[in-house]
C-alpha positions in Angstrom: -5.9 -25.4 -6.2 -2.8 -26.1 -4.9 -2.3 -25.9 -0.9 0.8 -24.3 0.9 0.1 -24.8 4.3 2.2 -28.5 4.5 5.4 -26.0 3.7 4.1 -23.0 5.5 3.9 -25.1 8.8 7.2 -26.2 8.6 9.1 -23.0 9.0 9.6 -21.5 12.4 8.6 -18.3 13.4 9.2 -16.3 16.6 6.6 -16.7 19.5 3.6 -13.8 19.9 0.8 -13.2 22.6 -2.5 -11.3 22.6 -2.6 -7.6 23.9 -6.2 -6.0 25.0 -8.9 -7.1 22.2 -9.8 -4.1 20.2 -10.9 -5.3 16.6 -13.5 -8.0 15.9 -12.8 -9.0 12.4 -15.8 -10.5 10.6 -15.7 -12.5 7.1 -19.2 -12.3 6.5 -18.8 -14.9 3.6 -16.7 -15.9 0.5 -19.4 -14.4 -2.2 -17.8 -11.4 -4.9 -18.5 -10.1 -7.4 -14.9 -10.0 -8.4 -12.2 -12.9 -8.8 -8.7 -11.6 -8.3 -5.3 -13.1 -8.8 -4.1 -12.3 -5.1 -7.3 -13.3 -2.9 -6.0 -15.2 -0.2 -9.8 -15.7 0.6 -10.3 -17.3 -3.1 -13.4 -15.5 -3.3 -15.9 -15.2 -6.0 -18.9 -15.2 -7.7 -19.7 -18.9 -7.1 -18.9 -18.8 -3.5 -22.2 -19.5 -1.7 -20.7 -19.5 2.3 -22.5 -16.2 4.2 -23.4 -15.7 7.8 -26.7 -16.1 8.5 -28.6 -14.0 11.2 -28.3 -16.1 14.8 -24.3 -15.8 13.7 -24.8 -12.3 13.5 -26.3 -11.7 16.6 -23.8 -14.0 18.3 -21.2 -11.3 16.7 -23.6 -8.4 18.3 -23.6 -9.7 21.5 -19.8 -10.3 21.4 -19.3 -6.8 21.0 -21.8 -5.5 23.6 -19.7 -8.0 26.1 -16.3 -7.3 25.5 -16.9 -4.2 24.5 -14.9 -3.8 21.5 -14.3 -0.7 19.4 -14.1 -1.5 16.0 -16.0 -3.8 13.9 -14.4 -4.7 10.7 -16.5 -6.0 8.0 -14.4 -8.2 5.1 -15.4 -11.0 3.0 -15.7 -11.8 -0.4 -17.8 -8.4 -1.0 -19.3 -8.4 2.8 -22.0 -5.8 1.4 -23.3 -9.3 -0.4 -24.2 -11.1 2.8 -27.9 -10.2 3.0 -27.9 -9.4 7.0 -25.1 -6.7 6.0 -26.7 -3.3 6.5 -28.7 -4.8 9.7 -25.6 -5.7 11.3 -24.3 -2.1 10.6 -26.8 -0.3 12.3 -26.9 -2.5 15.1 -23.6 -1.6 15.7 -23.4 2.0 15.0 -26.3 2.0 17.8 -23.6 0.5 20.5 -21.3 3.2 19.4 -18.8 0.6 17.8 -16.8 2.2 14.6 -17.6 0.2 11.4 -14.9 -0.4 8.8 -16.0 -1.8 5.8 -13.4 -3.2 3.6 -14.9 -2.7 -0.2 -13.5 -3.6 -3.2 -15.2 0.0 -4.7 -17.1 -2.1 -7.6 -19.8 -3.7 -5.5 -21.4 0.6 -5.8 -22.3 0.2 -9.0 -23.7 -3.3 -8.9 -27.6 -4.0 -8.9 -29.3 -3.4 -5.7 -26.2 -1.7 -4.5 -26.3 1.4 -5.5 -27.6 3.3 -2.6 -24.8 1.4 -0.7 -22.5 4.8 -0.8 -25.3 6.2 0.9 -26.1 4.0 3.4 -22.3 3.9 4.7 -21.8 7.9 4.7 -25.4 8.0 6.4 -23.5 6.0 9.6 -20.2 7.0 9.6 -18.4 4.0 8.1 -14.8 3.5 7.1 -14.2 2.6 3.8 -11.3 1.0 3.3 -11.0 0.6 -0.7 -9.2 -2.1 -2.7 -7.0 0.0 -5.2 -4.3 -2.2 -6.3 -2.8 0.6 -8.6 -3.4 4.0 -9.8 -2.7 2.3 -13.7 -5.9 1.2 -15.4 -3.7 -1.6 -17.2 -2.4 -2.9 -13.6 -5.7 -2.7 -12.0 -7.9 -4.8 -14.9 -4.7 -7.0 -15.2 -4.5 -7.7 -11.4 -8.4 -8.1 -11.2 -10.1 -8.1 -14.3 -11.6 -5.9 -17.6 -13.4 -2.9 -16.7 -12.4 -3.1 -12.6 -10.3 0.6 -12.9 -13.3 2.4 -14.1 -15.6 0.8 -11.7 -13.3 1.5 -8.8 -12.9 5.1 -10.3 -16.3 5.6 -10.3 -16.8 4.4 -6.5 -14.4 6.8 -5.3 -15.5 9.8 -6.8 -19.3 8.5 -5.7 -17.6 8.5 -1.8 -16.0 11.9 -2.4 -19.2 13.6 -3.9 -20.6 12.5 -0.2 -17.6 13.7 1.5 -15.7 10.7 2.1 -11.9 11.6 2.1 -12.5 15.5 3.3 -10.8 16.7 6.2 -13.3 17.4 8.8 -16.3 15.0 7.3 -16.0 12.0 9.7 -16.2 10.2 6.6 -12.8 8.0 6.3 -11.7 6.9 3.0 -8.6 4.5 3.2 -6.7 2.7 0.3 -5.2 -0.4 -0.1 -2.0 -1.5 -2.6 -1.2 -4.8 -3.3 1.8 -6.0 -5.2 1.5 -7.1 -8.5 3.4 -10.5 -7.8 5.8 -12.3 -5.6 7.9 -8.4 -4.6 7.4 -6.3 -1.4 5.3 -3.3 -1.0 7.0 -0.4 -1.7 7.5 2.5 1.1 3.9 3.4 1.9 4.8 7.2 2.4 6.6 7.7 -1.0 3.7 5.3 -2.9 1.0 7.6 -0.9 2.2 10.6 -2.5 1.8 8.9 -6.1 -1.3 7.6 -5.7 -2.2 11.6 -4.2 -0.7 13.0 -7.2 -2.0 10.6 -10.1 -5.5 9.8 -8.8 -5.6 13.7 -7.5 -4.6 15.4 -10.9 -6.1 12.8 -13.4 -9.7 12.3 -11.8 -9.9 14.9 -8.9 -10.0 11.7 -6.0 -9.5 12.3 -2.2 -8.4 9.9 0.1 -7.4 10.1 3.7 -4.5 6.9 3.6 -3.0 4.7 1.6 -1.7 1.0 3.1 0.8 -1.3 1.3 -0.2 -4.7 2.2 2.3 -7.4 1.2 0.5 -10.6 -0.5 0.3 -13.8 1.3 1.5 -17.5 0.4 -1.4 -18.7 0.8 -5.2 -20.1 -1.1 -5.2 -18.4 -4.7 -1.9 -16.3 -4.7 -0.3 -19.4 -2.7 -1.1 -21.7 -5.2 0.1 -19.3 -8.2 2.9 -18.9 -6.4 3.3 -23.0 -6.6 2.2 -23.6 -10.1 5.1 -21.1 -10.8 7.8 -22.3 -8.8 8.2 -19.2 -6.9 6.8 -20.2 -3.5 10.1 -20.8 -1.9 12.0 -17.5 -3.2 9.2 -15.7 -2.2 9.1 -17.3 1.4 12.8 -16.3 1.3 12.5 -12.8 0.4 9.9 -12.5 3.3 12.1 -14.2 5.9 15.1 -11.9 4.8 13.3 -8.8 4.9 11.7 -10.0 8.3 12.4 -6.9 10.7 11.9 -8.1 14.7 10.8 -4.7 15.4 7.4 -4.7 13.4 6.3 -8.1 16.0 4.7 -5.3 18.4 2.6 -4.1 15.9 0.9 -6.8 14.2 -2.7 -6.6 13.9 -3.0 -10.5 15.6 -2.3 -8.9 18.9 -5.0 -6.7 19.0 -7.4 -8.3 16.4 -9.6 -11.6 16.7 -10.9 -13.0 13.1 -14.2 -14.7 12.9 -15.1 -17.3 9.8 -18.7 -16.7 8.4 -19.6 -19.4 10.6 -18.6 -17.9 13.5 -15.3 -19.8 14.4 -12.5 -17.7 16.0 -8.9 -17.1 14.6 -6.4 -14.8 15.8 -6.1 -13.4 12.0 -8.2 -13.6 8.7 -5.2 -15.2 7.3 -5.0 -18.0 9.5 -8.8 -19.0 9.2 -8.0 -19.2 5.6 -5.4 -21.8 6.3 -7.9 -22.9 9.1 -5.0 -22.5 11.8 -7.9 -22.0 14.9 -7.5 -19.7 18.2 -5.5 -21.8 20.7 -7.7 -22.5 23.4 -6.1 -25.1 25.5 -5.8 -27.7 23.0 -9.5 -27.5 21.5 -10.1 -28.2 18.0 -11.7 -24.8 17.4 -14.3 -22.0 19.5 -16.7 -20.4 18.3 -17.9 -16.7 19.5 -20.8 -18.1 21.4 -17.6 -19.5 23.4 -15.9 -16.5 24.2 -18.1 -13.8 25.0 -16.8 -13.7 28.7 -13.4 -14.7 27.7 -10.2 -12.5 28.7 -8.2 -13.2 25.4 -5.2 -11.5 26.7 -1.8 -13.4 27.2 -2.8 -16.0 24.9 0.0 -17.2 22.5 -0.8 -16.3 18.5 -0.8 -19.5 15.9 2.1 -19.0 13.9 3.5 -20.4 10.6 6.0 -19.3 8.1 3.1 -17.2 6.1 3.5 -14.6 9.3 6.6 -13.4 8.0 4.4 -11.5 5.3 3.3 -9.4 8.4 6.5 -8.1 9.5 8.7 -8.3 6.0 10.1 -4.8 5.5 8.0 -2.1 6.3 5.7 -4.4 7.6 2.4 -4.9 6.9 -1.3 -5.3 8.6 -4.7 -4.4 8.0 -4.1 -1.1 8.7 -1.0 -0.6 6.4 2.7 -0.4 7.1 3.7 -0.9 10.5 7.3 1.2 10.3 7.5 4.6 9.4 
Protein backbone atom coordinates (compact mmCIF):
# COMPACT_ATOMS: atom_id res chain seq x y z
CA UNK A 1 0.00 0.00 0.00
CA UNK A 2 1.22 3.11 -0.99
CA UNK A 3 2.26 5.75 1.92
CA UNK A 4 1.40 9.59 1.84
CA UNK A 5 2.91 10.78 4.82
CA UNK A 6 6.58 11.77 2.99
CA UNK A 7 4.15 14.42 0.99
CA UNK A 8 1.75 15.07 3.77
CA UNK A 9 4.77 16.24 6.06
CA UNK A 10 5.89 18.53 3.70
CA UNK A 11 3.14 20.91 3.60
CA UNK A 12 2.77 23.54 6.33
CA UNK A 13 -0.12 23.99 8.30
CA UNK A 14 -0.98 26.65 10.93
CA UNK A 15 0.07 26.09 14.57
CA UNK A 16 -2.70 24.49 17.32
CA UNK A 17 -2.70 23.82 21.23
CA UNK A 18 -4.70 21.59 23.44
CA UNK A 19 -7.78 23.07 25.34
CA UNK A 20 -9.26 21.11 28.62
CA UNK A 21 -9.22 17.13 27.84
CA UNK A 22 -12.70 16.00 27.40
CA UNK A 23 -12.72 12.85 25.00
CA UNK A 24 -10.49 9.79 25.41
CA UNK A 25 -10.52 8.20 22.00
CA UNK A 26 -9.85 4.48 21.97
CA UNK A 27 -8.97 2.18 18.80
CA UNK A 28 -9.52 -0.93 20.39
CA UNK A 29 -7.92 -2.73 17.43
CA UNK A 30 -7.80 -2.94 13.47
CA UNK A 31 -10.15 -6.28 13.33
CA UNK A 32 -13.72 -5.73 10.87
CA UNK A 33 -15.77 -7.36 9.59
CA UNK A 34 -15.87 -5.01 6.67
CA UNK A 35 -13.10 -3.74 4.20
CA UNK A 36 -13.96 -0.29 2.82
CA UNK A 37 -12.47 1.84 0.11
CA UNK A 38 -12.06 5.00 2.44
CA UNK A 39 -10.63 3.42 5.88
CA UNK A 40 -7.98 5.49 6.91
CA UNK A 41 -7.52 2.69 9.62
CA UNK A 42 -7.06 -0.01 6.63
CA UNK A 43 -9.10 -2.24 8.69
CA UNK A 44 -10.37 -5.71 8.07
CA UNK A 45 -11.02 -9.01 8.50
CA UNK A 46 -7.36 -10.12 8.70
CA UNK A 47 -6.29 -7.52 11.02
CA UNK A 48 -5.33 -9.40 14.30
CA UNK A 49 -3.99 -5.98 16.50
CA UNK A 50 -6.76 -5.70 19.70
CA UNK A 51 -6.16 -4.34 23.14
CA UNK A 52 -5.76 -6.74 25.63
CA UNK A 53 -7.08 -6.31 29.25
CA UNK A 54 -4.01 -4.58 31.45
CA UNK A 55 -4.39 -1.86 28.29
CA UNK A 56 -7.80 -1.67 29.21
CA UNK A 57 -7.49 -1.01 32.64
CA UNK A 58 -4.73 1.37 32.02
CA UNK A 59 -7.60 3.21 29.81
CA UNK A 60 -10.04 2.84 33.10
CA UNK A 61 -7.79 4.30 35.30
CA UNK A 62 -7.08 7.17 32.89
CA UNK A 63 -10.42 8.07 33.02
CA UNK A 64 -11.07 7.79 36.73
CA UNK A 65 -7.82 10.32 36.98
CA UNK A 66 -8.47 12.95 34.68
CA UNK A 67 -11.80 12.55 34.86
CA UNK A 68 -12.89 12.64 31.47
CA UNK A 69 -16.41 12.61 30.11
CA UNK A 70 -16.70 10.80 27.19
CA UNK A 71 -15.30 7.55 26.13
CA UNK A 72 -15.26 6.93 22.45
CA UNK A 73 -14.93 3.50 21.40
CA UNK A 74 -13.63 3.09 17.40
CA UNK A 75 -11.63 0.55 15.75
CA UNK A 76 -11.91 -1.75 13.10
CA UNK A 77 -15.42 -2.97 14.49
CA UNK A 78 -14.36 -2.17 18.37
CA UNK A 79 -17.38 -4.51 19.43
CA UNK A 80 -14.68 -7.35 18.07
CA UNK A 81 -12.08 -6.72 20.69
CA UNK A 82 -13.10 -9.37 23.24
CA UNK A 83 -12.65 -7.04 26.52
CA UNK A 84 -15.42 -4.68 24.62
CA UNK A 85 -18.60 -4.97 26.64
CA UNK A 86 -16.36 -5.17 30.05
CA UNK A 87 -14.78 -2.00 29.31
CA UNK A 88 -18.32 -0.56 28.74
CA UNK A 89 -19.68 -1.27 31.96
CA UNK A 90 -16.76 -0.31 33.75
CA UNK A 91 -17.28 2.94 32.47
CA UNK A 92 -20.94 3.46 32.52
CA UNK A 93 -20.23 2.73 36.42
CA UNK A 94 -17.81 5.99 36.59
CA UNK A 95 -20.57 7.85 34.94
CA UNK A 96 -18.42 8.44 31.68
CA UNK A 97 -20.79 8.67 28.43
CA UNK A 98 -19.88 5.82 25.93
CA UNK A 99 -19.97 6.43 22.17
CA UNK A 100 -19.57 3.60 20.21
CA UNK A 101 -18.71 4.22 16.64
CA UNK A 102 -20.47 1.06 14.67
CA UNK A 103 -20.37 0.36 11.24
CA UNK A 104 -24.38 -1.03 11.83
CA UNK A 105 -23.37 -4.62 10.33
CA UNK A 106 -21.33 -5.98 13.16
CA UNK A 107 -25.63 -6.46 14.78
CA UNK A 108 -26.26 -9.05 12.70
CA UNK A 109 -22.99 -10.92 12.88
CA UNK A 110 -22.52 -14.22 14.99
CA UNK A 111 -22.28 -13.71 18.61
CA UNK A 112 -23.32 -10.25 18.07
CA UNK A 113 -26.64 -10.11 18.02
CA UNK A 114 -27.58 -9.18 21.48
CA UNK A 115 -25.11 -6.29 20.87
CA UNK A 116 -28.20 -3.77 20.20
CA UNK A 117 -29.20 -4.75 23.45
CA UNK A 118 -26.38 -4.52 25.43
CA UNK A 119 -25.71 -0.77 24.22
CA UNK A 120 -29.46 0.52 24.76
CA UNK A 121 -29.27 -1.49 28.16
CA UNK A 122 -26.30 1.34 29.14
CA UNK A 123 -27.06 4.23 27.43
CA UNK A 124 -24.53 4.23 24.62
CA UNK A 125 -24.10 6.52 21.62
CA UNK A 126 -24.24 4.97 18.53
CA UNK A 127 -22.64 6.69 16.12
CA UNK A 128 -23.51 4.67 12.63
CA UNK A 129 -21.39 4.48 9.47
CA UNK A 130 -24.03 5.32 6.67
CA UNK A 131 -22.12 6.38 3.78
CA UNK A 132 -25.36 7.05 1.70
CA UNK A 133 -29.03 6.59 1.79
CA UNK A 134 -28.45 4.66 -1.99
CA UNK A 135 -28.12 0.96 -1.75
CA UNK A 136 -25.91 1.11 -5.00
CA UNK A 137 -23.51 3.83 -3.19
CA UNK A 138 -23.43 2.08 -0.01
CA UNK A 139 -22.40 -1.75 -1.42
CA UNK A 140 -20.15 0.18 -3.92
CA UNK A 141 -18.41 2.28 -1.25
CA UNK A 142 -18.13 -0.86 1.13
CA UNK A 143 -19.19 -3.92 -0.39
CA UNK A 144 -22.34 -6.41 -1.60
CA UNK A 145 -25.05 -6.72 0.78
CA UNK A 146 -23.61 -3.77 3.37
CA UNK A 147 -27.10 -1.36 2.73
CA UNK A 148 -29.37 -4.04 3.86
CA UNK A 149 -27.21 -5.05 6.79
CA UNK A 150 -26.87 -1.43 7.81
CA UNK A 151 -30.71 -1.07 7.23
CA UNK A 152 -31.41 -3.75 9.32
CA UNK A 153 -29.14 -2.29 12.32
CA UNK A 154 -30.97 0.79 12.34
CA UNK A 155 -34.37 -0.22 12.40
CA UNK A 156 -32.98 -3.04 15.26
CA UNK A 157 -31.74 0.44 17.31
CA UNK A 158 -35.10 2.18 16.62
CA UNK A 159 -37.29 -0.86 17.63
CA UNK A 160 -35.21 -0.20 21.16
CA UNK A 161 -35.69 3.46 20.93
CA UNK A 162 -32.57 4.67 19.73
CA UNK A 163 -33.15 7.92 17.67
CA UNK A 164 -36.57 8.96 19.76
CA UNK A 165 -36.72 12.14 21.38
CA UNK A 166 -36.83 11.70 24.99
CA UNK A 167 -35.17 7.96 25.02
CA UNK A 168 -31.58 8.81 26.09
CA UNK A 169 -30.73 6.58 23.41
CA UNK A 170 -28.56 8.66 20.76
CA UNK A 171 -28.43 7.46 17.30
CA UNK A 172 -25.87 9.57 15.11
CA UNK A 173 -24.95 9.11 11.38
CA UNK A 174 -22.01 9.44 9.56
CA UNK A 175 -21.50 10.42 5.47
CA UNK A 176 -18.55 9.95 3.77
CA UNK A 177 -17.80 11.10 0.32
CA UNK A 178 -17.67 8.83 -2.35
CA UNK A 179 -14.19 9.99 -3.56
CA UNK A 180 -11.66 12.77 -3.70
CA UNK A 181 -14.94 15.89 -3.33
CA UNK A 182 -16.05 17.60 -0.06
CA UNK A 183 -18.89 16.85 2.04
CA UNK A 184 -21.78 18.42 1.17
CA UNK A 185 -23.65 21.00 3.64
CA UNK A 186 -24.48 18.83 6.60
CA UNK A 187 -27.88 20.58 7.21
CA UNK A 188 -29.24 20.32 3.66
CA UNK A 189 -27.76 16.40 3.38
CA UNK A 190 -29.51 15.79 6.95
CA UNK A 191 -32.74 16.58 5.63
CA UNK A 192 -32.25 13.96 2.64
CA UNK A 193 -31.06 11.31 4.56
CA UNK A 194 -34.46 12.28 7.07
CA UNK A 195 -36.60 12.20 4.11
CA UNK A 196 -35.25 9.02 2.09
CA UNK A 197 -34.38 6.73 5.01
CA UNK A 198 -37.67 8.23 6.89
CA UNK A 199 -40.23 7.58 4.04
CA UNK A 200 -38.57 4.40 2.35
CA UNK A 201 -37.82 2.29 5.64
CA UNK A 202 -39.50 4.23 8.58
CA UNK A 203 -35.54 5.04 10.20
CA UNK A 204 -35.03 7.67 13.05
CA UNK A 205 -31.98 9.28 13.73
CA UNK A 206 -30.97 12.02 15.99
CA UNK A 207 -27.86 13.66 13.54
CA UNK A 208 -26.16 13.33 10.65
CA UNK A 209 -22.15 14.32 10.29
CA UNK A 210 -20.33 14.83 6.92
CA UNK A 211 -16.92 13.85 7.56
CA UNK A 212 -14.46 14.70 4.76
CA UNK A 213 -12.08 11.61 3.73
CA UNK A 214 -8.52 11.73 4.64
CA UNK A 215 -5.15 11.38 2.41
CA UNK A 216 -4.05 9.02 4.22
CA UNK A 217 -3.51 4.51 4.67
CA UNK A 218 -6.26 2.95 2.17
CA UNK A 219 -8.00 6.11 0.67
CA UNK A 220 -4.41 7.80 0.64
CA UNK A 221 -2.95 5.26 -1.24
CA UNK A 222 -6.08 5.18 -3.82
CA UNK A 223 -5.74 8.48 -3.97
CA UNK A 224 -1.90 7.84 -5.20
CA UNK A 225 -2.45 4.91 -7.46
CA UNK A 226 -4.85 7.35 -9.17
CA UNK A 227 -2.90 10.36 -9.46
CA UNK A 228 -5.35 12.41 -7.53
CA UNK A 229 -3.42 12.93 -4.25
CA UNK A 230 -2.21 16.35 -5.09
CA UNK A 231 -5.62 17.87 -6.50
CA UNK A 232 -7.20 16.57 -3.70
CA UNK A 233 -4.63 18.09 -1.17
CA UNK A 234 -5.35 21.27 -3.22
CA UNK A 235 -8.92 21.30 -2.95
CA UNK A 236 -8.57 20.84 0.86
CA UNK A 237 -6.00 23.63 1.22
CA UNK A 238 -8.34 25.99 -0.86
CA UNK A 239 -11.40 25.25 0.92
CA UNK A 240 -9.33 25.62 4.25
CA UNK A 241 -11.52 28.19 6.40
CA UNK A 242 -9.19 29.71 9.55
CA UNK A 243 -12.33 29.95 11.48
CA UNK A 244 -13.06 26.09 11.87
CA UNK A 245 -9.13 25.86 13.84
CA UNK A 246 -11.19 26.46 17.25
CA UNK A 247 -13.20 23.66 16.79
CA UNK A 248 -11.22 20.78 15.85
CA UNK A 249 -11.75 17.76 17.77
CA UNK A 250 -7.57 17.56 18.51
CA UNK A 251 -8.08 20.24 20.99
CA UNK A 252 -10.31 18.62 23.16
CA UNK A 253 -9.72 14.91 22.16
CA UNK A 254 -6.58 12.55 22.95
CA UNK A 255 -6.39 9.24 20.62
CA UNK A 256 -5.09 6.08 22.04
CA UNK A 257 -3.57 3.14 19.58
CA UNK A 258 -4.74 -0.45 20.68
CA UNK A 259 -1.55 -0.59 22.41
CA UNK A 260 -2.09 2.17 24.39
CA UNK A 261 0.22 4.88 22.81
CA UNK A 262 -1.19 8.52 22.87
CA UNK A 263 -1.89 10.75 19.77
CA UNK A 264 -3.66 13.96 19.67
CA UNK A 265 -6.07 12.44 16.92
CA UNK A 266 -6.95 8.89 15.47
CA UNK A 267 -5.67 10.17 12.29
CA UNK A 268 -2.36 10.95 13.35
CA UNK A 269 -1.75 7.50 15.04
CA UNK A 270 -2.57 6.12 11.77
CA UNK A 271 0.28 7.97 10.21
CA UNK A 272 2.06 7.32 13.67
CA UNK A 273 2.59 11.23 14.14
CA UNK A 274 2.92 10.63 18.42
CA UNK A 275 1.73 13.24 21.19
CA UNK A 276 4.56 15.83 21.60
CA UNK A 277 5.88 15.32 24.80
CA UNK A 278 9.09 17.23 25.00
CA UNK A 279 10.89 15.44 22.31
CA UNK A 280 10.03 11.69 23.33
CA UNK A 281 9.60 9.12 20.79
CA UNK A 282 6.13 8.34 21.99
CA UNK A 283 3.84 7.97 25.75
CA UNK A 284 1.80 5.74 26.49
CA UNK A 285 -1.39 6.23 28.99
CA UNK A 286 0.30 4.62 31.84
CA UNK A 287 2.44 8.01 31.23
CA UNK A 288 -0.04 10.51 31.51
CA UNK A 289 -2.51 9.65 33.97
CA UNK A 290 -1.40 12.78 36.17
CA UNK A 291 -0.61 14.76 33.19
CA UNK A 292 -2.24 18.41 32.50
CA UNK A 293 -2.34 18.12 28.61
CA UNK A 294 -3.43 21.56 28.30
CA UNK A 295 -1.27 24.17 26.26
CA UNK A 296 0.50 21.52 24.49
CA UNK A 297 1.08 22.25 20.68
CA UNK A 298 -1.01 19.64 18.22
CA UNK A 299 1.26 17.53 15.56
CA UNK A 300 0.35 18.91 12.38
CA UNK A 301 0.79 17.93 8.66
CA UNK A 302 -0.85 18.77 5.49
CA UNK A 303 -3.64 15.82 6.09
CA UNK A 304 -5.15 18.44 8.85
CA UNK A 305 -6.47 20.53 6.27
CA UNK A 306 -9.20 17.69 5.84
CA UNK A 307 -10.41 18.99 9.38
CA UNK A 308 -11.11 22.41 8.64
CA UNK A 309 -11.83 22.33 4.58
CA UNK A 310 -15.20 23.93 4.01
CA UNK A 311 -17.70 23.29 6.51
CA UNK A 312 -15.18 21.57 8.43
CA UNK A 313 -15.13 18.41 9.71
CA UNK A 314 -14.47 16.24 13.02
CA UNK A 315 -15.71 13.39 14.82
CA UNK A 316 -18.61 14.95 15.63
CA UNK A 317 -19.59 16.37 12.12
CA UNK A 318 -19.36 19.78 10.62
CA UNK A 319 -17.79 22.30 12.51
CA UNK A 320 -19.64 25.56 10.72
CA UNK A 321 -23.20 26.03 10.62
Amino acid sequence: MLSTYSALKLIDFPSIYRDKLTTLQVNLGYRCNQQCQHCHVNAGPNRTEQMDATTIETVLEFLRQQQVAILDLTGGAPELNPHFRKLVDAARALGVHVIDRCNLTILSEPGQTDLADFLAARQVEVVASMPCYLKENVDSQRGKGVFEASLAGLQRLNALGYGDPGSGLFLNLVYNPQGPSLPPAQCALEQDYRQQLGEEYGVRFNTLYTLANMPIQRFGSLLLSRGEFDGYMDLLREAHQASNLGGVMCRTLLSIDWQGYAYDCDFNQMLDIPLSMGGAPRRHLRELLDTDLNGLPIQVAGHCYGCTAGQGSSCGGALLD
